[in-house]
C-alpha positions as CSV (number, residue, x, y, z in Angstrom):
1,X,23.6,-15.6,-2.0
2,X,23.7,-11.7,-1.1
3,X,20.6,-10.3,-0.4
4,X,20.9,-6.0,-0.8
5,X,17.9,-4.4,1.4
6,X,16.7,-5.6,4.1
7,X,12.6,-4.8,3.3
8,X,9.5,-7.2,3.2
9,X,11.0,-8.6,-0.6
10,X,14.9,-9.2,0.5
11,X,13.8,-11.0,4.1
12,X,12.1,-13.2,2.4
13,X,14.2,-14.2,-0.4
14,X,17.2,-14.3,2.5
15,X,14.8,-16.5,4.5
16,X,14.1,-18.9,1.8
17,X,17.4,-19.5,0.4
18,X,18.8,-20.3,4.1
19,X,15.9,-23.3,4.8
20,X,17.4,-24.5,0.9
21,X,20.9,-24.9,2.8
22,X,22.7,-21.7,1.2
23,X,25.2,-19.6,2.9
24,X,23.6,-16.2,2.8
25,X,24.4,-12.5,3.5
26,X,22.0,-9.4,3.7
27,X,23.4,-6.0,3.3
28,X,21.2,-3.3,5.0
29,X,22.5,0.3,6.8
30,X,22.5,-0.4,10.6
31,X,19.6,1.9,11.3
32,X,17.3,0.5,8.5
33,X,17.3,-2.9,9.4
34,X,13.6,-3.9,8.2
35,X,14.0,-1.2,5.6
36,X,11.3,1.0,4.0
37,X,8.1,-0.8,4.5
38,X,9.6,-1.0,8.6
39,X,11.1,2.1,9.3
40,X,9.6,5.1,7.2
41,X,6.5,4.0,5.0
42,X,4.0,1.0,5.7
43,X,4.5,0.1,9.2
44,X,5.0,3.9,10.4
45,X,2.2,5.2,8.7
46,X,-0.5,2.3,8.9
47,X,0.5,2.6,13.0
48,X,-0.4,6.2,12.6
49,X,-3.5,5.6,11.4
50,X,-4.6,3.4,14.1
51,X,-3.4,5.8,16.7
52,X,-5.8,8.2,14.7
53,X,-8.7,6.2,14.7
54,X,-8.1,5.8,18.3
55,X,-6.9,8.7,20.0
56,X,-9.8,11.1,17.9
57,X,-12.1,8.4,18.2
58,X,-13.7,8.8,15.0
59,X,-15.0,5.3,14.9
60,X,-16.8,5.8,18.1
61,X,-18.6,8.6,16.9
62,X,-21.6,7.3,15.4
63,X,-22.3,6.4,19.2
64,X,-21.9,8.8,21.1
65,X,-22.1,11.6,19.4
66,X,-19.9,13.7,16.9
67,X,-17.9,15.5,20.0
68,X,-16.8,12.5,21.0
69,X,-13.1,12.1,21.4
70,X,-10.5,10.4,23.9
71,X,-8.1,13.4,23.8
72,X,-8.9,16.8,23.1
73,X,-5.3,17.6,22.6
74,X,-3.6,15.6,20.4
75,X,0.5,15.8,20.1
76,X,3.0,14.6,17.2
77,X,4.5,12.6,20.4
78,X,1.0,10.9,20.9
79,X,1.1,9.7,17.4
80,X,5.1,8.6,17.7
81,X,5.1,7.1,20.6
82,X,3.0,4.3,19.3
83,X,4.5,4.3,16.3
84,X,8.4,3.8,17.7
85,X,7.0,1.0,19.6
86,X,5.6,-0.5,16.8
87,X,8.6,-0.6,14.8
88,X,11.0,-1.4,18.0
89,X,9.0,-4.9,17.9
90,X,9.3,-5.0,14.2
91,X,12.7,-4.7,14.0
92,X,13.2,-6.9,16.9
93,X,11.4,-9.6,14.9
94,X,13.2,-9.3,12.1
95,X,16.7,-9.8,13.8
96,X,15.4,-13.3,15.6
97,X,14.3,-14.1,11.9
98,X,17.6,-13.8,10.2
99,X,19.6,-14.6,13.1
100,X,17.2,-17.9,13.6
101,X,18.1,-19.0,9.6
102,X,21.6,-17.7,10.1
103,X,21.9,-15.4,8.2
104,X,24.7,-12.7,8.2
105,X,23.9,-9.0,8.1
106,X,27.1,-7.1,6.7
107,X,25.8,-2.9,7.7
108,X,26.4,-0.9,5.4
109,X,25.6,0.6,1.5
110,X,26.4,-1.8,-1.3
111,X,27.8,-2.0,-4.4
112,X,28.5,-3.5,-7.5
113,X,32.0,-4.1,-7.9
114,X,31.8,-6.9,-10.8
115,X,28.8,-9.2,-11.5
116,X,29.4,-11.5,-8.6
117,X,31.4,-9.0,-5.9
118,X,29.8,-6.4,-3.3
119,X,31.6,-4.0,-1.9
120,X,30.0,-2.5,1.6
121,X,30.6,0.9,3.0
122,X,29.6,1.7,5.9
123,X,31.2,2.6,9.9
124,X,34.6,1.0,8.7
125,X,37.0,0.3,5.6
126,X,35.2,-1.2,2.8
127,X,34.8,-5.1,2.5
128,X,34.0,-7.3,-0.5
129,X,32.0,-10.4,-0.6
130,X,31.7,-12.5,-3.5
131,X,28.1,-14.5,-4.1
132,X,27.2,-17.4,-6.9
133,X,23.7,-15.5,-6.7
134,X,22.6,-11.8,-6.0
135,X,19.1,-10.7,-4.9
136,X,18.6,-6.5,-5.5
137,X,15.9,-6.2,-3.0
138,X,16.9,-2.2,-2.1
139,X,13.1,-0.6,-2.9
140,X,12.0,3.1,-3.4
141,X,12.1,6.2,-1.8
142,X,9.8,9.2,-2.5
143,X,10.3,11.2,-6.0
144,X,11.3,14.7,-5.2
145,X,10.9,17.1,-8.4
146,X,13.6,19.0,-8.7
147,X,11.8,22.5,-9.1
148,X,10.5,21.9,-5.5
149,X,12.6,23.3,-2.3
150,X,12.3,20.7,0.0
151,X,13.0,21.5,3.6
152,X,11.6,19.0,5.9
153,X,9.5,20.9,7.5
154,X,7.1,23.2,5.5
155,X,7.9,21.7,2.0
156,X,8.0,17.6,2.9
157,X,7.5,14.3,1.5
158,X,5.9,11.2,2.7
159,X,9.3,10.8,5.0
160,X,9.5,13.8,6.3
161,X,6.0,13.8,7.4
162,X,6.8,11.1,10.4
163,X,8.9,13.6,11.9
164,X,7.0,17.4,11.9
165,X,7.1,18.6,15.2
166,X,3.2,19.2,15.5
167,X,0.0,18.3,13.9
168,X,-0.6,21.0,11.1
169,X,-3.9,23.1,11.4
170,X,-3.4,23.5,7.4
171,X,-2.1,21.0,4.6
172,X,-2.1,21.0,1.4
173,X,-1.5,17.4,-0.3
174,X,0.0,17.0,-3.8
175,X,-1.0,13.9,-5.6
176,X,-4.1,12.2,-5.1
177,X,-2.6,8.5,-5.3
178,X,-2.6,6.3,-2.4
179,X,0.2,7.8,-0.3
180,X,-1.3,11.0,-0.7
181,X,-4.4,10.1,-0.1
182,X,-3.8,8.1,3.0
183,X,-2.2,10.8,4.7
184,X,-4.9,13.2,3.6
185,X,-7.3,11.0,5.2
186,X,-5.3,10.7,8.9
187,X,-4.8,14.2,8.9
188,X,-8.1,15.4,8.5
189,X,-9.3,13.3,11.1
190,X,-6.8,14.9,13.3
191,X,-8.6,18.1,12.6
192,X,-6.6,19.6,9.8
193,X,-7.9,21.7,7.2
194,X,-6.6,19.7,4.2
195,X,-6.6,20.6,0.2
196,X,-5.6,17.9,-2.0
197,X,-4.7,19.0,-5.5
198,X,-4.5,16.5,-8.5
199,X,-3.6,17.3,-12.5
200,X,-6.0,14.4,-13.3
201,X,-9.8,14.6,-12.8
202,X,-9.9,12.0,-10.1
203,X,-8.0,9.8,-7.8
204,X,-7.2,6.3,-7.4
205,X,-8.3,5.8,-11.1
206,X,-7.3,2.0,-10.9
207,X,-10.4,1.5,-8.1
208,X,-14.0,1.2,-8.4
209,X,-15.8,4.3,-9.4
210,X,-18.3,3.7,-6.7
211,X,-16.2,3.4,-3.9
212,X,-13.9,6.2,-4.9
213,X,-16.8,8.3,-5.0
214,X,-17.9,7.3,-1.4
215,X,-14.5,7.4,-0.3
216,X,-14.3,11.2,-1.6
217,X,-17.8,11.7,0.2
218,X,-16.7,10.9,3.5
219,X,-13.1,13.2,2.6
220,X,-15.1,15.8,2.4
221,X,-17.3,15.2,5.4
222,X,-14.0,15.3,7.2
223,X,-13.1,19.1,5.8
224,X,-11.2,17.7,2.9
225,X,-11.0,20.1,-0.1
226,X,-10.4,18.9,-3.6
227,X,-8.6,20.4,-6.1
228,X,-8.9,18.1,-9.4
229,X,-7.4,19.6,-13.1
230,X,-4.8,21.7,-11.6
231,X,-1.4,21.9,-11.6
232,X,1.0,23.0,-9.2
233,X,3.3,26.1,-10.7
234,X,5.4,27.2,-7.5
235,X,5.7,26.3,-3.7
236,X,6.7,29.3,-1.6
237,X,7.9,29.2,1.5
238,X,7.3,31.7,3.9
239,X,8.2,32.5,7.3
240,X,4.6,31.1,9.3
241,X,4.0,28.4,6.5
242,X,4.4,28.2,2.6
243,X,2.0,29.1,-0.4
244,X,1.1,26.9,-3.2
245,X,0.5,28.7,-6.5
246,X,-1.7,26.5,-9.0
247,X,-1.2,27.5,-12.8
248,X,-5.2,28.4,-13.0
249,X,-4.0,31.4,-10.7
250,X,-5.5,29.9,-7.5
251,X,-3.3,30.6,-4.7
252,X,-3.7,28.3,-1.4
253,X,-1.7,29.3,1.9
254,X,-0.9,25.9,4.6
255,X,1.2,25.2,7.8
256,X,2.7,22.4,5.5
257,X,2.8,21.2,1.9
258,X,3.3,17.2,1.5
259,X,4.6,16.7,-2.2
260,X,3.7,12.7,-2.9
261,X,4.7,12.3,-6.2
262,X,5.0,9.0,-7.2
263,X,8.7,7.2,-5.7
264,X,12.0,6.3,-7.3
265,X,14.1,3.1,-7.1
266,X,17.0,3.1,-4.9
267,X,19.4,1.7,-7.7
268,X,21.4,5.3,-7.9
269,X,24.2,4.1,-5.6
270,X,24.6,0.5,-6.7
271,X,26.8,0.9,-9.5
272,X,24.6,-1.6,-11.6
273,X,26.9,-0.8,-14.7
274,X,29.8,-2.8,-13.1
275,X,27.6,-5.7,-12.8
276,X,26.3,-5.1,-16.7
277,X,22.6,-4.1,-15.9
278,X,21.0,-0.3,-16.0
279,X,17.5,1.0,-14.4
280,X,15.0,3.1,-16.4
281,X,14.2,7.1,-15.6
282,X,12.5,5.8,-12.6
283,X,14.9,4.0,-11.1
284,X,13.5,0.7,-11.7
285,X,14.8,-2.5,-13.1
286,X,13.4,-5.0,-15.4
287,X,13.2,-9.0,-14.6
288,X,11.1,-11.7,-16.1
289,X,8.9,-14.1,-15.1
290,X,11.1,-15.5,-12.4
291,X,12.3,-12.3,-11.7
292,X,15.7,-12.6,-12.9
293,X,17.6,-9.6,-14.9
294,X,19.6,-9.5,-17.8
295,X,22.3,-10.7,-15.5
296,X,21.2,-14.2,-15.0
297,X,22.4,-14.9,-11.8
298,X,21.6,-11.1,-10.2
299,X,17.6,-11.1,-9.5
300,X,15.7,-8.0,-8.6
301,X,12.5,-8.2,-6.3
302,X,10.2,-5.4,-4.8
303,X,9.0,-1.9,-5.4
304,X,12.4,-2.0,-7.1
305,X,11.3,-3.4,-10.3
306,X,7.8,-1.7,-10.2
307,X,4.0,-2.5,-10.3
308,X,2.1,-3.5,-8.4
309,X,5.2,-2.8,-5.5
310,X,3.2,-3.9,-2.6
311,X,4.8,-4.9,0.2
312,X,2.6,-8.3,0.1
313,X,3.7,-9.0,-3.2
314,X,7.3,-8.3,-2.7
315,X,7.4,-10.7,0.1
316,X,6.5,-13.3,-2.6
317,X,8.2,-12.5,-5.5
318,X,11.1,-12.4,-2.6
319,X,10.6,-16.0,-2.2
320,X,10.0,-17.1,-5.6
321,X,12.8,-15.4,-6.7
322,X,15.0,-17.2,-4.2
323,X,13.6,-20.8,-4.9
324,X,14.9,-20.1,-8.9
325,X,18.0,-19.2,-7.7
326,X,18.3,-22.1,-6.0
327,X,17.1,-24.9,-8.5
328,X,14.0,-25.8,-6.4
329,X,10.9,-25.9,-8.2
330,X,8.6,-22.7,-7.6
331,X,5.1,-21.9,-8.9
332,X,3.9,-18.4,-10.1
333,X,2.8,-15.4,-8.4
334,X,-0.9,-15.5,-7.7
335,X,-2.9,-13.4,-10.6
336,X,-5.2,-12.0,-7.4
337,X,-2.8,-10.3,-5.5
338,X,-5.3,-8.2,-3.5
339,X,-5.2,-4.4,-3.0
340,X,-5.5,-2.2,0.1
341,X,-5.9,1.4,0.6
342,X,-5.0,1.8,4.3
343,X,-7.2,5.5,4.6
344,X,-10.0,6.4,6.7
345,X,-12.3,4.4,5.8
346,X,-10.5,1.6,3.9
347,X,-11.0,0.4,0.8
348,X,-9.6,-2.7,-0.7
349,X,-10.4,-4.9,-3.6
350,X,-9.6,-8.1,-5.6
351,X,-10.1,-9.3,-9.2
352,X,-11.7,-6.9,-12.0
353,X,-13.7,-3.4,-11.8
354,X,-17.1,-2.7,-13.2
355,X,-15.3,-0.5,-15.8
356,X,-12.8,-3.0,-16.8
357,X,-15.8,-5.8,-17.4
358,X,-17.7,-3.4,-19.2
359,X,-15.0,-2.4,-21.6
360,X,-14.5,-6.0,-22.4
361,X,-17.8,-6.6,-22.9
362,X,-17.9,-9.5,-20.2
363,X,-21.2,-9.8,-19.0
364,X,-21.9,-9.8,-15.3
365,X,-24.4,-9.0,-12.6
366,X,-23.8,-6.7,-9.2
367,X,-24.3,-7.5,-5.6
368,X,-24.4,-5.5,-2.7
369,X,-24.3,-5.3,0.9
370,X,-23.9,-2.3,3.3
371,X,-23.0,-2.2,6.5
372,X,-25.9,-0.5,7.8
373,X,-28.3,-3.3,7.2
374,X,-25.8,-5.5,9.5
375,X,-25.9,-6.0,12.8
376,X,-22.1,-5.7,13.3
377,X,-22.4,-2.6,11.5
378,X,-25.1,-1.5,14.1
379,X,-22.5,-2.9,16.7
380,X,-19.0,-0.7,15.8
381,X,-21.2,2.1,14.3
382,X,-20.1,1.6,10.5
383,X,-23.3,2.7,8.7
384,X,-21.3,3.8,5.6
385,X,-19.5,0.5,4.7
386,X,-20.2,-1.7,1.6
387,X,-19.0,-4.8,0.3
388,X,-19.7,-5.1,-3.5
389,X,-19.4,-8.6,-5.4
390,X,-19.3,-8.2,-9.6
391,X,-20.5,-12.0,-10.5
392,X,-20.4,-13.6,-14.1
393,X,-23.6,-13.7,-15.4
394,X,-22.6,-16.8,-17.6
395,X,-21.0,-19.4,-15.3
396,X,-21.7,-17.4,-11.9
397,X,-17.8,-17.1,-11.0
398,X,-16.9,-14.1,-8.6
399,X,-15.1,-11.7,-11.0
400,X,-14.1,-9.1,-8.5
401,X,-14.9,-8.0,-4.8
402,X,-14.6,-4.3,-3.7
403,X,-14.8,-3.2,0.0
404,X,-15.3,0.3,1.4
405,X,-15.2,0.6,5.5
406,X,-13.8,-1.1,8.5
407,X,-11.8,-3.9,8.4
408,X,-12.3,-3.9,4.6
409,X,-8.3,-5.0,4.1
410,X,-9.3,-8.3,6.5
411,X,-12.5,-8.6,4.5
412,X,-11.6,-9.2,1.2
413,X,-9.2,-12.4,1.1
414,X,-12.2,-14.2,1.8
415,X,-13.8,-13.3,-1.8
416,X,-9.9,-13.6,-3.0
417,X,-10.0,-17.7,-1.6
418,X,-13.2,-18.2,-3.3
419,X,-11.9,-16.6,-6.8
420,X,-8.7,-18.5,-6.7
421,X,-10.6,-21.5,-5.8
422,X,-12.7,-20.9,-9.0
423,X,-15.6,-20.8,-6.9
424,X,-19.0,-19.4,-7.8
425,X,-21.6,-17.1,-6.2
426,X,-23.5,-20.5,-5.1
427,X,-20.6,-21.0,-2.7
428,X,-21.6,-18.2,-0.6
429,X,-25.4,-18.0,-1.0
430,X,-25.1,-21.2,0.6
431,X,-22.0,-20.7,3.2
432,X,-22.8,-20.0,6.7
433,X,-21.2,-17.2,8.3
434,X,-20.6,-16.3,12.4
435,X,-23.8,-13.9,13.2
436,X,-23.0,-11.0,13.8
437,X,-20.0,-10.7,12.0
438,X,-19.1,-8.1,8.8
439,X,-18.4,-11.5,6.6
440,X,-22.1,-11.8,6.7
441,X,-21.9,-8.8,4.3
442,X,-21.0,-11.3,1.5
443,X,-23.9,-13.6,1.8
444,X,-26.1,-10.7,1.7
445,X,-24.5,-9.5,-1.6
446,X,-24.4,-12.8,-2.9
447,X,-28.2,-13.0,-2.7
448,X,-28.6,-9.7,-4.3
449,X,-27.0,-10.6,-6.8
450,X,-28.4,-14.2,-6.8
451,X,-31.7,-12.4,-7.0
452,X,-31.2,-10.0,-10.1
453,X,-30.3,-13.6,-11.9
454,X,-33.1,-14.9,-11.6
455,X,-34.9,-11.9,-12.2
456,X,-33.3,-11.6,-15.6
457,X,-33.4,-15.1,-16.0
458,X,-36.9,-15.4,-15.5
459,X,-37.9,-12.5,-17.9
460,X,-35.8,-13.8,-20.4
461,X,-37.9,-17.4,-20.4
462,X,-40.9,-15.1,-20.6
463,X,-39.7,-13.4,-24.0
């Protein structure tokens, strides 16, 4: 097997197909070892965040007061240098892993030179390796439209913004999605005077309305400026900053403008036509349900071939895909993969929204908790947190769990065990959980919600 990319989808498929006994290769570029999700998006920029939370000391706040910080001056290098560390032990990690299965890492770019041949450019002559299987593992990098003049320095993407040489005192943020919103987030609680601007009316339209909303709340606690129902019409750059011009005329000068708008497949250099396959406009590529293409022996895992293009989920559909390819029996792709939103606060979530229940007319009852009435929220200061349970009000199965606050991305497999367990509400009424804990939060929803029941239960009899 040859494995091309070297991120969270093509280590694991490499991994897996080396414990089922194949001889495998993994093409990556020297410097990218771990690729994407290592070097320049998830582990970067979820390190950045925690050298945030810490070095502002936000968190802390609550406290001792809202002056509170543990440096006043804060420095792109304070922010890097925990950042390179990070992804020095990342990558070190990585290289015991493949080297620990054996396999080979051929550096360079590959391509398709016929359905089963690779041919790798890189510090030396091209070489060609043949395969009986082919895993396209070579993920996304950010969209750049191509009426934007992109510089790397006033006019950036979510890339480029790992490498400014300081923290901006103004930033405007196009797209609202979760890359944009992330970054928004840090940077604001670095200080910075942020605008985010949006052409729909709200953000992250696939979460809970609720904890959007108190998401956006807390944004705008942190100086965050929304611009929803505009458009952008022209970036220009100038020579203390840039200008963004909005079609409704509104005209917003910034240190720095972050485009995130949306990201693109890295297919563009593989030369899928020798190999008989083609990507769509967005550079992805389609597979089916065990992630195979139209090429039955080439497989395609990752942000590569789309939604939900997590690096969680690529890790598995890395190993699935794998197991197929090598005859061994291999089971489906959870239907609860959960999401998290790594900004300040987090959010993450698992299973259905209230807005997707209600348009299906599936019948179900709400329970809260918030962090405030917990004593480990007392504890870390987290009075705005909430953990929200959406419970069947016909066979009392958890439907969907939403968190908003600290540690919400830690928080929420535990409602994902119990759905995928087919477990009910009953389960965690009657669970004990560690006092003082935040897990505590979803026994006290489960009551609340245990309570309305009975209350409708009770008034129904009575009719």
């Amino acid at each position: 097997m040859v494995v091309l990319g070297s991120g969270p989808g093509g280590q694991k498929a490499a991994i897996a197909a080396a414990k089922l006994g194949r001889r495998v290769a993994m093409v990556e570029k020297r410097h990218m070892i771990g690729g994407v999700c290592i070097n320049t998006g998830t582990i970067p920029s979820k390190t950045l965040r925690e050298a945030v939370l810490y070095l502002t000391g936000l968190n802390q706040r609550e406290l001792y007061g809202a002056s509170y910080r543990v440096k006043d001056e804060i420095t792109v290098a304070d922010l890097g240098m925990r950042t390179q560390h990070v992804i020095g032990r990342e990558i070190q990690v990585i290289r015991s892993q493949l080297a620990r299965n054996h396999v080979t890492v051929l550096h360079g770019t590959g391509r398709f030179l016929d359905e089963h041949t690779i041919g790798i450019t890189g510090e030396e002559e091209e070489k060609k390796v043949t395969a009986d299987k082919i895993v396209i593992a070579t993920g996304t990098s950010p969209a750049r439209p191509s009426s934007v003049e992109f510089d790397d320095r006033t006019v950036i993407d979510s890339d480029a913004i790992l490498h400014l040489d300081k923290v901006p005192e103004t930033l405007v943020v196009v797209g609202a999605g979760v890359i944009g919103i992330e970054y928004a987030s840090m940077f604001a609680a670095l200080g910075t005077k942020v605008t985010v601007v949006e052409r729909r009316e709200r953000m992250l339209e696939f979460c809970d309305l609720e904890i959007v909303e108190a998401l956006k709340y807390h944004l705008r606690d942190l100086a965050v400026t929304f611009r929803f129902g505009e458009n952008v019409a022209a970036v220009e750059r100038r020579p203390r900053g840039a200008l963004t011009l909005l079609e409704s005329g509104k005209k917003i000068p910034a240190d720095c403008v972050m485009y995130s708008a949306g990201r693109q497949g890295k297919t563009a250099e593989l030369n899928l036509g020798a190999a008989g396959l083609a990507a769509d406009d967005r550079g992805r590529i389609r597979v089916d349900e065990n992630y195979a293409t139209e090429v039955p022996h080439i497989y395609a895992v990752g942000d590569v071939i789309g939604f939900p293009a997590l690096a969680a989920t690529s890790m598995e559909q890395g190993r699935l895909a794998a197991q197929h390819a090598c005859g061994e029996p291999a089971g489906d792709l959870h239907d609860l993969p959960p999401i998290g939103i790594y900004t300040i606060p987090e959010i993450s979530f698992v299973g259905r929204s209230e807005d997707e229940l209600t348009r299906d007319k599936v019948p179900f009852e709400v329970g809260i908790s918030r962090y405030r009435e917990l004593a480990r929220g007392q504890i870390i200061g987290d009075s705005y947190g909430m953990l929200k349970l959406l419970v069947s009000s016909e066979d009392r199965r958890l439907l969907g769990v939403h968190v908003f606050g600290t540690q919400a991305t830690e928080l929420v497999h535990i409602g994902q065990t119990v759905m995928g367990c087919g477990g009910t509400v009953d389960y965690l009424v009657n669970a004990v959980f560690n006092y003082p804990t935040l897990a505590e939060s979803y026994k006290v929803a489960a009551l609340d919600a245990m309570n309305k029941m009975r209350t409708v239960a009770r008034l129904t009899a009575e009719m």
